[in-house]
C-alpha positions as a Markdown table, in Angstrom:
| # | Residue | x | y | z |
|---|---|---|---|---|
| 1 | Unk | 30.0 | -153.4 | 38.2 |
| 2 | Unk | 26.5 | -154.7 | 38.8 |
| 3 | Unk | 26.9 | -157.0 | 35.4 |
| 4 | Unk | 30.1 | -158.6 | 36.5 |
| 5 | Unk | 29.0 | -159.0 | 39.8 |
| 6 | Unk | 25.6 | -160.7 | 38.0 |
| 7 | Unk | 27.8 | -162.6 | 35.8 |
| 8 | Unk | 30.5 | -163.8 | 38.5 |
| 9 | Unk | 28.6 | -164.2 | 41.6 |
| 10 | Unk | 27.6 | -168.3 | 41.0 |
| 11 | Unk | 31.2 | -168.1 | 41.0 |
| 12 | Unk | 32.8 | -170.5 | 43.3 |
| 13 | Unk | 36.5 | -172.1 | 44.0 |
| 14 | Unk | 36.5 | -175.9 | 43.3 |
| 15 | Unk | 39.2 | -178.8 | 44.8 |
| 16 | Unk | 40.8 | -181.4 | 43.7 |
| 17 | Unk | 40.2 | -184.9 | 44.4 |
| 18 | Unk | 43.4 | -187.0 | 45.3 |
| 19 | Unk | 43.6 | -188.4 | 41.6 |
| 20 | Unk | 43.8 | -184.9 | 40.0 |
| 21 | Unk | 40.0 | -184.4 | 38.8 |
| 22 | Unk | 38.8 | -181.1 | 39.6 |
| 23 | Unk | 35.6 | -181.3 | 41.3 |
| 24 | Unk | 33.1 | -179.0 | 40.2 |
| 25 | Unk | 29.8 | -178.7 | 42.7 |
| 26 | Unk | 26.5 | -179.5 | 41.8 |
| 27 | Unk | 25.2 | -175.7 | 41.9 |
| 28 | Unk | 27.7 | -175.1 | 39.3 |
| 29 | Unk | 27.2 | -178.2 | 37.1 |
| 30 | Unk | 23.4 | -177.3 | 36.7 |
| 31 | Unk | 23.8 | -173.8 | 36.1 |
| 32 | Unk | 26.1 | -174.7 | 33.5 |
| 33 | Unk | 24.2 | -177.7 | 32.1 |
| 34 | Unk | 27.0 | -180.2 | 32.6 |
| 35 | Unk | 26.4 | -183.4 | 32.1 |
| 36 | Unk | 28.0 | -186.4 | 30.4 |
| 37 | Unk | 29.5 | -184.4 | 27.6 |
| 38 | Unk | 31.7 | -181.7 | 28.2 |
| 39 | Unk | 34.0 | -179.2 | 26.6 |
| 40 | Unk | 37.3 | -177.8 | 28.5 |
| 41 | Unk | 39.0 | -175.1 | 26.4 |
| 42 | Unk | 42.0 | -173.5 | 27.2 |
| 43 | Unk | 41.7 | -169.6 | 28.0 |
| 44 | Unk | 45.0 | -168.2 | 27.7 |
| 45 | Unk | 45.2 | -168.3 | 32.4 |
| 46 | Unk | 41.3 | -169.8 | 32.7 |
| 47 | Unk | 39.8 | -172.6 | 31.1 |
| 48 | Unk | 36.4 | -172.8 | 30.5 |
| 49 | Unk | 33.9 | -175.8 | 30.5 |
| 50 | Unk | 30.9 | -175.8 | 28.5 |
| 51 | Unk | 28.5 | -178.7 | 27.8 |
| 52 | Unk | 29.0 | -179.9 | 24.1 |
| 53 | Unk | 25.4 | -178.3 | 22.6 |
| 54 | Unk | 26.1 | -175.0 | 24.4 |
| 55 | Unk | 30.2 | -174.8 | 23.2 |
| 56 | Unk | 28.8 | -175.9 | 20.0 |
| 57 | Unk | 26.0 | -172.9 | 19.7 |
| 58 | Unk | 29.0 | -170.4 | 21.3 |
| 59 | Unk | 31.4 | -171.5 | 18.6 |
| 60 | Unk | 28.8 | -170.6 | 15.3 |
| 61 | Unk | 27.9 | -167.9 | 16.8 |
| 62 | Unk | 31.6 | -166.5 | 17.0 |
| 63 | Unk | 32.2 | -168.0 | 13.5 |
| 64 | Unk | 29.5 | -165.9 | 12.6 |
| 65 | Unk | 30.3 | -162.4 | 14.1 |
| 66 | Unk | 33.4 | -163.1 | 12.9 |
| 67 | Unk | 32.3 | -163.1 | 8.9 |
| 68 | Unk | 30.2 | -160.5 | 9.3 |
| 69 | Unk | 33.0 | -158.3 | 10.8 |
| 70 | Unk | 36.1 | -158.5 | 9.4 |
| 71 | Unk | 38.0 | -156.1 | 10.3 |
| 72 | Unk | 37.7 | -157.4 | 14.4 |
| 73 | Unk | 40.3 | -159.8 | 13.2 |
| 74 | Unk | 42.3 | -157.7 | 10.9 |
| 75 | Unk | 42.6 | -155.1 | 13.8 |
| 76 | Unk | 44.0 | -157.9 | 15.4 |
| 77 | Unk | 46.4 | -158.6 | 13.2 |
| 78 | Unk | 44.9 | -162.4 | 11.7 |
């Protein structure tokens, strides 16, 4: 509980502004280190926004867990 809580608590809801574009507070944009280029991916009932060096680092690192154990994906059926 204490590590959700930890990971969760910057959590905050955004708006949006009258021409659709979500508008995500500052607190949040520099915790996350958004800043001209961004990532928005798709997370099955979430998305997620990255900044471009930090989706790209997350990405490899998922590419690489993923060759070096197998049978995660095979256990799911890929």
């Amino acid at each position: 509980t204490a590590i959700i809580r930890l990971l969760v608590s910057p959590a905050q809801e955004c708006t949006f502004d009258k021409q659709g574009r979500i508008q995500i507070p500052l607190s949040l944009r520099s915790h996350a280190g958004l800043a001209k280029e961004i990532v928005v991916v798709g997370h099955f009932d979430k998305i997620e926004i990255f900044n471009q060096s930090r989706y790209d680092q997350v990405t490899h690192n998922s590419e690489s867990f993923l060759q070096e154990n197998p049978q995660d994906m095979a256990d799911l059926g890929f």
